[in-house]
N, C-alpha and C positions, 0 to 999 in steps of 0.2 A: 553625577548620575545617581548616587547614592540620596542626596538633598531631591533629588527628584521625584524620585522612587515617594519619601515620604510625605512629601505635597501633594502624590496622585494619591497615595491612599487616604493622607487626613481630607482631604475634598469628595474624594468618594464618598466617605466613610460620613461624614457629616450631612453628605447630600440624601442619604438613607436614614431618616430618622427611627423609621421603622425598627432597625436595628436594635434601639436602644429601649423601646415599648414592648419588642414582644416578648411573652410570658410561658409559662412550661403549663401548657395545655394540650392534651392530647384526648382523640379519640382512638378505641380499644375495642376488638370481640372476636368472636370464633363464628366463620361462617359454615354449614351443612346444611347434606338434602334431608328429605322427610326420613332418610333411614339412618340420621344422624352422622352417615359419613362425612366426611370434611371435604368441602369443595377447593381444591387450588387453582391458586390463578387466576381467581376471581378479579374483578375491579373494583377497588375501591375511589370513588369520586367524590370530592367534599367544594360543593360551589355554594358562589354565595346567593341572596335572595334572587339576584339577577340573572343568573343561570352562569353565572364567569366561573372558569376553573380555577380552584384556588390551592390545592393540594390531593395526592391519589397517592394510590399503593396498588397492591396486590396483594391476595392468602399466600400462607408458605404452603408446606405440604401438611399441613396438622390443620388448614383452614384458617388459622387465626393472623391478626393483619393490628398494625399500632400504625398512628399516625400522628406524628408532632409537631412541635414547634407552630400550634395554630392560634391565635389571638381570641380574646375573648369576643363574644361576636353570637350573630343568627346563622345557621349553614342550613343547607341542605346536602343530606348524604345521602348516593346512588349506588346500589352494590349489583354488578350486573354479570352474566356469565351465561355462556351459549345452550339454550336450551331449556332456560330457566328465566322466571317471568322478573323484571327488575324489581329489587326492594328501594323502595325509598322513605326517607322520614327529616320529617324538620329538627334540625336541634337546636336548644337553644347553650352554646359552651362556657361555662363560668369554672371549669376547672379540670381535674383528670377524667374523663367519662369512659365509662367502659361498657359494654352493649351488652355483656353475656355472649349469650348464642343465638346466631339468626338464621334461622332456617329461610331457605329460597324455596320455592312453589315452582313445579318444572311447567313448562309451556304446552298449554295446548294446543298451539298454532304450528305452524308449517312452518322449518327455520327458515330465516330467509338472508340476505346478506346482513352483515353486521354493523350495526351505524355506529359511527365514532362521536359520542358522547360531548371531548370534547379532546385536544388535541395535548398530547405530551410537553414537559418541557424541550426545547430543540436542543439543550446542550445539562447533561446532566457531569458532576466531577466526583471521582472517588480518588479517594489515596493514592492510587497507583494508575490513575489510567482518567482520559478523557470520554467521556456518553455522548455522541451526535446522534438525534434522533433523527430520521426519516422517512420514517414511514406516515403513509397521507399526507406526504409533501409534494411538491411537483419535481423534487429531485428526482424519483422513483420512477418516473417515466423516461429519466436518463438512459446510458449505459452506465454501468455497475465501476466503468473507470471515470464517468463522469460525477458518480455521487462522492467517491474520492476523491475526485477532483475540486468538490465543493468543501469538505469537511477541512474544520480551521487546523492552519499548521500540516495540513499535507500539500506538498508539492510534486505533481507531475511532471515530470520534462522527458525528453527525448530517451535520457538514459536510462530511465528506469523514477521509483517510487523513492521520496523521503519525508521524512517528517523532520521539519525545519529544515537542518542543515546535513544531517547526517542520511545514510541509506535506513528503509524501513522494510521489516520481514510483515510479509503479507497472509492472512490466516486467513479463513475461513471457517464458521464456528468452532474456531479454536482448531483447526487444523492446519498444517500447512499448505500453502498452496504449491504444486511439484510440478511448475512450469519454470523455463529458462525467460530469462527477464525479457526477452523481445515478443517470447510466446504469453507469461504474463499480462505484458501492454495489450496482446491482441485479445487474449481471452476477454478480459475485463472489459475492452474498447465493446466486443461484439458478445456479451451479456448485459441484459436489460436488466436493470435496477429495479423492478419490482418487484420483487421478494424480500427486499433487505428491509431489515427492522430497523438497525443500527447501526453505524462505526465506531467501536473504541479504539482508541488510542493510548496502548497500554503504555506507557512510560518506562515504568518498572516492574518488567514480567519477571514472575515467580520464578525457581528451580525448574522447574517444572517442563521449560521454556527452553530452546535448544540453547547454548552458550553463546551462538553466532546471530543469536535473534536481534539483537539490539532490542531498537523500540520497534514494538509489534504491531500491525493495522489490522484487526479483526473486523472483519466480514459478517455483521450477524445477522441470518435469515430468521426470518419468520417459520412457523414450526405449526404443522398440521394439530387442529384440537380435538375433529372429532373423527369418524369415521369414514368413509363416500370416498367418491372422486372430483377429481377436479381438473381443468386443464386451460390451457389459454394458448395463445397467439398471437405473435408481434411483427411487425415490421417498419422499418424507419430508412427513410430516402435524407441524404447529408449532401449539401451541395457545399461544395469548400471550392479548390480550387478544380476540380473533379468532377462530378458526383460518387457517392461510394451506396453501398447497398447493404442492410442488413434482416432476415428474417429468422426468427425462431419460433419452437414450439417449446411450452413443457407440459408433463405430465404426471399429476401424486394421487395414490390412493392410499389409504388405509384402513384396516379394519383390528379386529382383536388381535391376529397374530403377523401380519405384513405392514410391513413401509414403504411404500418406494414413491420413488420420483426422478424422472427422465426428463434432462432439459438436451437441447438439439437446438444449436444455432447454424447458419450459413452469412459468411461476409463476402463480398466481393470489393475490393477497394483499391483506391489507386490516387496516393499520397503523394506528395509535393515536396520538393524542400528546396531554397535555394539560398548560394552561401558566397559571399563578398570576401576576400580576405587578401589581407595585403602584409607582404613578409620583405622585412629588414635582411639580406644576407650581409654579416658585416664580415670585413678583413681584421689582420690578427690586431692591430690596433684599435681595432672596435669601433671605427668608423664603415660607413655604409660601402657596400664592393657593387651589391643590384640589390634592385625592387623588384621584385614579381609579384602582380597582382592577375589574381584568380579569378573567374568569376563560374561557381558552378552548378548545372542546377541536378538534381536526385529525383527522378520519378520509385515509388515504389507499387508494383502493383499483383494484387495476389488475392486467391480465393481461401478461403481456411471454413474447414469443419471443424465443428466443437464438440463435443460429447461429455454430458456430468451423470454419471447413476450413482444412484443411493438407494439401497437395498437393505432392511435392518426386517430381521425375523423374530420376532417373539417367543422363545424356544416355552419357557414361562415366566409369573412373575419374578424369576431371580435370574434366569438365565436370555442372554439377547446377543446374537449375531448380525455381524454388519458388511457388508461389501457394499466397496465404494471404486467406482473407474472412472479414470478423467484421462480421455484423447483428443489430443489437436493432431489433425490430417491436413496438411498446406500440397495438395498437387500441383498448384501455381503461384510461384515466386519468381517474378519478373523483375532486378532491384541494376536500374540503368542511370550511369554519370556520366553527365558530358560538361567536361573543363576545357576551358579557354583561358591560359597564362600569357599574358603580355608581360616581357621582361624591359627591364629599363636601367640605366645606369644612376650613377650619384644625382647626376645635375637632372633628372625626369628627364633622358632622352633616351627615344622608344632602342631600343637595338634590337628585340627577336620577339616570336612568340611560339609557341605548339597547343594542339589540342590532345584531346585526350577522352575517349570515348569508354567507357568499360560495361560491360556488360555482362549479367550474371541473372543464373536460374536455380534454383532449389527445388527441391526436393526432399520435405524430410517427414516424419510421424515421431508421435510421442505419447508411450502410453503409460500410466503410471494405475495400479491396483490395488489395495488393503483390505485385507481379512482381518475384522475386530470382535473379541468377543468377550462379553462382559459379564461378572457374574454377581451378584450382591448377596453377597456373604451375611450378613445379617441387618437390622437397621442401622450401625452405625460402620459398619465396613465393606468392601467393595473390590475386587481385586477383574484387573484389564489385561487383555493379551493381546499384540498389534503385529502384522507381519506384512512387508510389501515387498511389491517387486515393480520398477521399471525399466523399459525399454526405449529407446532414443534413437534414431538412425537420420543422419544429415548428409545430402548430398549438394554441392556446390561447382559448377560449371560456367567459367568465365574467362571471359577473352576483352582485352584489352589490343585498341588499335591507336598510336598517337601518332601526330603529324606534323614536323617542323617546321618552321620558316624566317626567314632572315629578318634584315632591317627592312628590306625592301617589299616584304609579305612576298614576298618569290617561297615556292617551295623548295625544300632539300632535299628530307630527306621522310621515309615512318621508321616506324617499329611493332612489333605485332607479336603478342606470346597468349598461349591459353594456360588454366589451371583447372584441376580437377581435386577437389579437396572433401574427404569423408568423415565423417566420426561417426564412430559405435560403440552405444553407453551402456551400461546396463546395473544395477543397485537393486541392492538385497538389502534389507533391515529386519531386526522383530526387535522388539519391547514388552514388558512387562509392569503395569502402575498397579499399587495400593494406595487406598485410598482409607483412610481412617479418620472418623470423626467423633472423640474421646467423650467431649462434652457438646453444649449447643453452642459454646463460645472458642472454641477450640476447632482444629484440624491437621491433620500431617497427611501428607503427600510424599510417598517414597518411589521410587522406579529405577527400571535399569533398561540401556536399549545398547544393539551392537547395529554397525552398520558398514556395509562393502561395497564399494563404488569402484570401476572398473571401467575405464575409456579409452579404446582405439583410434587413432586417428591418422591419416595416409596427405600428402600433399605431392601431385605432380607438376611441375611446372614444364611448357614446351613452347619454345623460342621457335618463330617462324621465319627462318632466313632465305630469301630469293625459294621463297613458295615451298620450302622443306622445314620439316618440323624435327626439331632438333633437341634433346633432353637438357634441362638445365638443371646439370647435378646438386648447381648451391644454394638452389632454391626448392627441393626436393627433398622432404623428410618422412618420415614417421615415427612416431609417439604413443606410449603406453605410459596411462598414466594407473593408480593403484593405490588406494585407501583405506585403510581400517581407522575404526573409533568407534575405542567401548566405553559410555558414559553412565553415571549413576549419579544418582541425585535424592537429596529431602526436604523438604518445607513443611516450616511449621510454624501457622498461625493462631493468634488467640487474643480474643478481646476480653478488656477488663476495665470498669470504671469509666473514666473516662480517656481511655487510654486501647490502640488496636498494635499489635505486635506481628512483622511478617518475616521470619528469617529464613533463610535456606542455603543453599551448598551443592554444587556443581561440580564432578568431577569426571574429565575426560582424558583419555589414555589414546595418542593417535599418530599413525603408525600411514608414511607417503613414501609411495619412489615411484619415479618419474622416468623413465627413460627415451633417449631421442638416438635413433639411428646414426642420423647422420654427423652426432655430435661424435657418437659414441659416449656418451653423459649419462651420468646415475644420479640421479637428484634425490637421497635421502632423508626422510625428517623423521624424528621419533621425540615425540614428547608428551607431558604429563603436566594438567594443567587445573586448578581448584579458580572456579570461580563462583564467589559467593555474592548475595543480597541479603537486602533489609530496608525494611521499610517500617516508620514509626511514627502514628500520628497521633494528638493531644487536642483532645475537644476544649478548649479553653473556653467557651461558654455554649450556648444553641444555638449561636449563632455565626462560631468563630472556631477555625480549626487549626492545627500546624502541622504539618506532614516532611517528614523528612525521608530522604529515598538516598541507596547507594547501590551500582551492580558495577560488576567487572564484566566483561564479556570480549570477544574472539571473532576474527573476519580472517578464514581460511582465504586460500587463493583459489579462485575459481577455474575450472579444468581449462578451458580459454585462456586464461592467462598465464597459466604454466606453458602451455603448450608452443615450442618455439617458430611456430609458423612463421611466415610473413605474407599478410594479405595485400596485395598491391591495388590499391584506389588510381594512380596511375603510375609510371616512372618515378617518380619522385614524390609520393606519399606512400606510405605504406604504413600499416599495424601489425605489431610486431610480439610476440607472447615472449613472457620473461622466466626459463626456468628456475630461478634462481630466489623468487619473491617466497619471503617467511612470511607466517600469520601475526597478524596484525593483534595489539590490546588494546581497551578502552575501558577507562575508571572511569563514570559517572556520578555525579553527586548533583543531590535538588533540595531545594529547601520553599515549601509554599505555605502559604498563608489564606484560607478559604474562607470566606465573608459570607455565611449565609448558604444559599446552591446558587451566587448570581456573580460571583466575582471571582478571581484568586490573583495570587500577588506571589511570582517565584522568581528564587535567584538561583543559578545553577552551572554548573562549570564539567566539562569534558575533554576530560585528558587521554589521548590516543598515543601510543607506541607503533609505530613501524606502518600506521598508515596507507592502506595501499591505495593510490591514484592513477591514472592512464595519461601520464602528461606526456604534451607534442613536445618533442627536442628538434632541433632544424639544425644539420649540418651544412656550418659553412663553408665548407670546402669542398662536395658532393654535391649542395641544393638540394639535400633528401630533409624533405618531414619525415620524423616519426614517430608515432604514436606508443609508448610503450608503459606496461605498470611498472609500478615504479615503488619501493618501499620507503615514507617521507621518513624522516630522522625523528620528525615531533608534530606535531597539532593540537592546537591546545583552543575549545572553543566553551563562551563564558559569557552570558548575560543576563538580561532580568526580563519574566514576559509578563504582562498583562492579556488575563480573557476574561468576558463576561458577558450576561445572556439577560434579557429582562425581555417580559414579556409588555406589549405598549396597552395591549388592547385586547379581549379573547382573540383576534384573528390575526394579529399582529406579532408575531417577534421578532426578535432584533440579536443579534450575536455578534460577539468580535474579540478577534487576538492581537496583537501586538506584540513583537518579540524588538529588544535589542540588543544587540549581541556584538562581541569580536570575536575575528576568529584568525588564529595566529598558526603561519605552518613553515616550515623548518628542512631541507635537505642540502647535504653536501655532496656534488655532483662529481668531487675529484677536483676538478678545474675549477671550484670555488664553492664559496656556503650561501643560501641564498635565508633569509629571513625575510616572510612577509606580511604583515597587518593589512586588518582593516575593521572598525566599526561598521554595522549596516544595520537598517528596520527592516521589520518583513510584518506586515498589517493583514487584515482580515475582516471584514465585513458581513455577514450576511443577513437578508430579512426575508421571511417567511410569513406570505399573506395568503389566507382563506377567507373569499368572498364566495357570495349569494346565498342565498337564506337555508340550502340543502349546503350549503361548505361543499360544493362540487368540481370551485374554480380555484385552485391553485397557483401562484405565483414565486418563487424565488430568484433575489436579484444577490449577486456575489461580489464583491469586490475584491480582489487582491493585489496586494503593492508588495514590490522589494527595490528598496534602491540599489546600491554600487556594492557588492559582494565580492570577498575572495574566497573562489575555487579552483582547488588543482592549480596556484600557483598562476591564476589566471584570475583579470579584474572584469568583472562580470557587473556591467551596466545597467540602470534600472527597467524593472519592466508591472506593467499593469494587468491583470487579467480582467475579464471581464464577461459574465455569463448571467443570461437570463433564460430561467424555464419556468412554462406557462403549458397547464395542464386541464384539461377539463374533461367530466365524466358525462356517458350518454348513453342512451340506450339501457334504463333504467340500471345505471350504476355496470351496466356487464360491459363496454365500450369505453376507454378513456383514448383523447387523441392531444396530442403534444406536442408544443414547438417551444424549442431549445435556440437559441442563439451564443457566440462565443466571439470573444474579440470585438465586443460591440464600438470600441474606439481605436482597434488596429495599434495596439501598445503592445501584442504583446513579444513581437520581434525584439531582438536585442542585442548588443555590440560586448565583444571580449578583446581584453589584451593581454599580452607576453611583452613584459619588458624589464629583466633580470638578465646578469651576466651576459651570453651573447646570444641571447634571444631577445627577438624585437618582431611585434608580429600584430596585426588588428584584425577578427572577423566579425562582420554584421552576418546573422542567422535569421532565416526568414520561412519559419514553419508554418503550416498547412494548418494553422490554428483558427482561422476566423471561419465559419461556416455556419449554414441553418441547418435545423435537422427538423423533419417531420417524421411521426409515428403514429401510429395508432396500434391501440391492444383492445382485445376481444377476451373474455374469461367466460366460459361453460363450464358445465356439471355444477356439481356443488360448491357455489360460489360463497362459500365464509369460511373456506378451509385457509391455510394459508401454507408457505413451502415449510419444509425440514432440508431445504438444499444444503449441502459440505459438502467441500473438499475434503479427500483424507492427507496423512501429514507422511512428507518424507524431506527432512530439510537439507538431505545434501543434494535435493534434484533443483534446488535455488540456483547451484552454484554450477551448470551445465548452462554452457553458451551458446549461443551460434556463432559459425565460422565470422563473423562480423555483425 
């Protein structure tokens, strides 16, 4: 792998000759208006005679903007900024040039939408984190779970959000997002992607960062420039196996002293899933006793309101207040299985079968709030005060009907019980950041935050015998669960030479008990825990970098899987919460190699302690699946990735990752130790095409592969993704309408196995994944504003489930 590794790079590396010609020329200056103040944010464009984009920036806040690593050569430079008439000028570059100071002329004319010059690079890399740009892509006209769904190295699936292999905490401009994972998938499914600037992919987030962050997937919106209003209007028709429905509105204005902006979705949908699965029961010799094979299929169908504000007041220049609410309201949750088991002996001779109907309705809200206020202490300090509050309320009603039947398909006998299952959450936080910035090359970041999380939860179970409903005491609990954690933190970074430094220190004091009725159980845990980072990278010429990265971090058990319920999918499945699961570690270490802004080259290894997974155990002796988390002994996952981005043509880019990896996991069940490997690739593809002479017609085509993976002790088969969006603007730029395709080659179903100690087990999974989508968006008012949309951050509302 290693001799590998160096044949892709020396072949890369040689096929770039470029590399080895360019020279340390840079263009330099300070842009201002007539009244000498300094413009930020400005664009800097530097194309060549042909009008192709060849390198940009932006002013900082002092106006002034460097631009390097440029060859000697003819340019032309475009410095442009809303409201103000474009400067432009030919240069000719033969070494350092520096502009001085360039005053822009403000615009006489009436603003009007903002034409995009010419397009970003699609994938920008820093030290600690990945840039996917897209904005003015046809991504944008996705859902906001769809452009994550595009960005390289993020994987969607059913369960929730990862990058590559592990789970990924979800931000929004830097906040967190304070939905439970199934209400996350909905939010994001039914927000429209037009406001996002950006996805990073922080790799190695700061102190700064909760401890349980892992790798981070930030959300970056686009942010109001000038004044006015603005507003728009969306909706999109999805035919899958379905149809599903989606409409929203949002709405931002701003002036001298207000911010705001109100987004308001409605989804109406009704999702599919059907699932093949064939189980080994074996006797005590570990040969086969039955087969039972499943076949089952999951309707889910439900209505959900969204609600995002953002509210930021301008007290004055030093002083700024923020409120921010985010509500999902679900009044309809319809989630219906109907199983069909045919059992069979050794030799595949049928002997019985039952079905199995289960039916279930929710009802729940979710509402989370933060009060922020900022105050800027002087120019180079700045001190933040954050306080939240949410609330959570889940209700679950379900009744389960099965039906037996012999060798003969003669009926026997049923079965018939309901449940009635609640929680009620409710989390207090506040925090305190300073923010200091000593020199222009330096930074420290201090803070301290407490946080109190509190979750009731009730489960009744009731047996229906000969038409009377009868308590089933052992199936019948309730649960109080109960958290503190007071954490504090610093980071302190600083560039030097050719040398950037990021260190910091994490420390959390955190304090659970747990208790279950019917256990009569006190689940305990009190501990104290430093998790530190660092990040260290080394410009080895302008054109070559070396970044080295380390963090430790923390995966709490989620109040769901403390909580010792048993959910019953039918008789004989069930999901099961485990009081008893500790918090999990993870030591990360990365080491990359950056070629320019078009390549990198890393090798990297993740070492996990106590691991928490959801694996099916099948009791042979009972015929019960069950689903249960489970704390692994070890996981240890280690390999080398290739990404990189070139642009083919101005209308043209091209991006892609490659990851190869093993990943090795490790638990002793009592009844034996199980060790299990595997090598696996996970690839990435994307092109990004803007045709017609106004750049109006958008195109992005994605590709994504993963072969034969081990998850959760489970061998996970290969599978393809496959999506195309296709965007075009009308209606003099205020109208874009769009069609999104998925699954374009029906790959991307996929087969799992169990076959360790006395488990033995296959399912084919067959998701509601292939479907069209149409949309179209409308934007009125002052159309070149663009969002300031956030989330605000509360990261123990990550860790709030639903009853399933």
């Amino acid at each position: 792998m290693i001799a590998f590794t160096r044949i892709l790079f020396l072949a890369l590396f040689f096929a770039c000759p470029c590399y080895a010609i360019a020279q340390n020329y840079s263009i330099s200056g300070r842009v201002v208006d007539k009244n000498n103040e300094p413009i930020e944010l400005a664009n800097i464009l530097v194309n060549d005679l042909s009008g192709t984009f060849i390198s940009g920036s932006s002013t900082d806040d002092k106006g002034d903007f460097v631009i390097n690593n440029l060859n000697q050569n003819t340019y032309d430079l475009v410095i442009s900024f809303i409201g103000f008439d474009d400067f432009k000028q030919r240069i000719v570059l033969t070494g350092v040039l520096d502009l001085k100071t360039i005053i822009l002329k403000e615009s006489t004319q009436e603003l009007q939408e903002v034409e995009i010059i010419a397009k970003k690079p699609t994938v920008l890399r820093k030290p600690d984190r990945l840039i996917f740009n897209v904005e003015n892509t046809a991504l944008v006209e996705n859902s906001t779970l769809g452009v994550l769904r595009s960005t390289p190295g993020v994987i969607v699936s059913d369960g929730g959000i990862n990058f590559k292999n592990a789970p990924a905490t979800v931000y929004i401009n830097n906040r967190r997002v304070q939905l439970t994972p199934n209400e996350l998938i909905q939010l994001l499914e039914n927000s429209p992607g037009n406001s996002i600037k950006s996805v990073e992919v922080i790799t190695n987030p700061p102190s700064s960062y909760d401890a349980d962050s892992g790798s981070v997937i930030n959300i970056v919106m686009s942010k109001n420039l000038v004044t006015g209003y603005r507003g728009s209007i969306v909706g999109n028709y999805t035919q899958g196996v379905f149809p599903r429905y989606n409409a929203g509105m949002s709405h931002y204005f701003k002036n001298n002293k207000i911010n705001l902006n109100l987004n308001y979705s409605y989804s109406q949908r009704k999702i599919n899933r059907d699932q093949d699965e064939n189980v080994n029961f074996l006797d005590s010799a570990g040969g086969v006793d039955e087969i039972w094979r499943y076949n089952v299929n999951r309707n889910t169908r439900s209505q959900n309101h969204n609600v995002n504000l953002n509210f930021d007041y301008f007290i004055d220049d030093n002083n700024t207040l923020s409120i921010t609410t985010t509500a999902l309201y679900t009044p309809y949750f319809k989630y219906n299985i109907a199983n069909n088991t045919n059992i069979f002996n050794p030799d595949n001779v049928f002997q019985s079968r039952f079905t199995a109907d289960n039916l279930s309705r929710d009802d729940k809200y979710n509402i989370g709030s933060d009060i922020i206020f900022n105050r800027q202490l002087n120019e180079k300090a700045s001190i933040t005060f954050k306080g939240h509050y949410t609330t959570y309320d889940y209700q679950r009603e379900q009744n389960v009907i099965s039906n037996f039947f012999d060798a003969d398909n003669s009926f026997i006998n049923d079965s018939e019980f309901n449940t009635l299952a609640n929680q009620s959450t409710e989390i207090i936080n506040g925090g305190i950041d300073y923010n200091l910035e000593p020199s222009e090359s330096s930074k420290l970041d201090i803070g301290l935050k407490y946080s109190n999380v509190n979750t009731d939860s009730d489960i009744t179970r009731v047996d229906i015998i000969n038409d009377q409903e009868v308590l089933n005491t052992a199936n019948s609990d309730a649960f109080n669960y109960d958290e503190k954690v007071l954490a504090g933190y610093a980071n302190f970074s600083k560039s030097w030479s050719q040398w950037d430094l990021s260190i910091g220190l994490r420390l959390e004091q955190t304090n659970i008990e747990g208790f279950s009725e019917s256990l009569s159980q006190i689940n305990s845990q009190d501990y104290l825990n430093w998790f530190p980072n660092l990040s260290l990278s080394h410009n080895i010429s302008e054109k070559a970098s070396i970044v080295g990265n380390y963090r430790r971090s923390i995966e709490r058990p989620d109040f769901r899987n403390l909580n010792p319920f048993t959910f019953f999918i039918n008789e004989n499945t069930v999901v099961l919460g485990n009081p008893n699961l500790l918090p999990s570690y993870t030591d990360s270490y990365s080491l990359t190699l950056n070629l320019s802004n078009n390549i990198a080259i890393s090798a990297y290894y993740d070492d996990y302690d106590g691991v928490i997974e959801e694996l099916p155990r099948q009791d042979n002796e009972t015929n019960i699946i069950e689903f249960t988390p489970t704390n692994l002994d070890k996981k240890v996952d280690f390999g080398f990735d290739l990404d990189f981005n070139f642009r083919l043509s101005n209308s043209w880019d091209v991006s892609g990752f490659t990851s190869f990896y093993k990943v090795t996991e490790e638990v002793d069940f009592g009844n034996g130790f199980v060790e299990l490997e595997q090598w696996s690739n996970y690839s990435n593809l994307t092109n990004n095409l803007t045709l017609l002479e106004d750049n109006s017609l958008n195109i992005d085509f994605i590709l994504e592969w993963s072969n034969r993976n081990l998850q959760r002790l489970q061998t996970v088969e290969n599978r393809l993704i496959s999506i195309l969006n296709i965007s075009k603007t009308i209606m003099n730029k205020k109208g874009v309408i769009s069609l999104a395709v998925e699954d374009i080659f029906n790959n991307q179903d996929f087969d799992t196995s169990i076959n360790y100690l006395n488990q033995s087990s296959r399912r084919f999974l067959d998701f509601d994944t292939r479907f069209v989508r149409l949309g179209f968006r409308y934007k009125f008012g002052n159309t070149q504003l663009s969002s300031n949309e956030r989330s605000a951050d509360a990261e123990e509302r990550t860790r709030i489930k639903d009853l399933n």
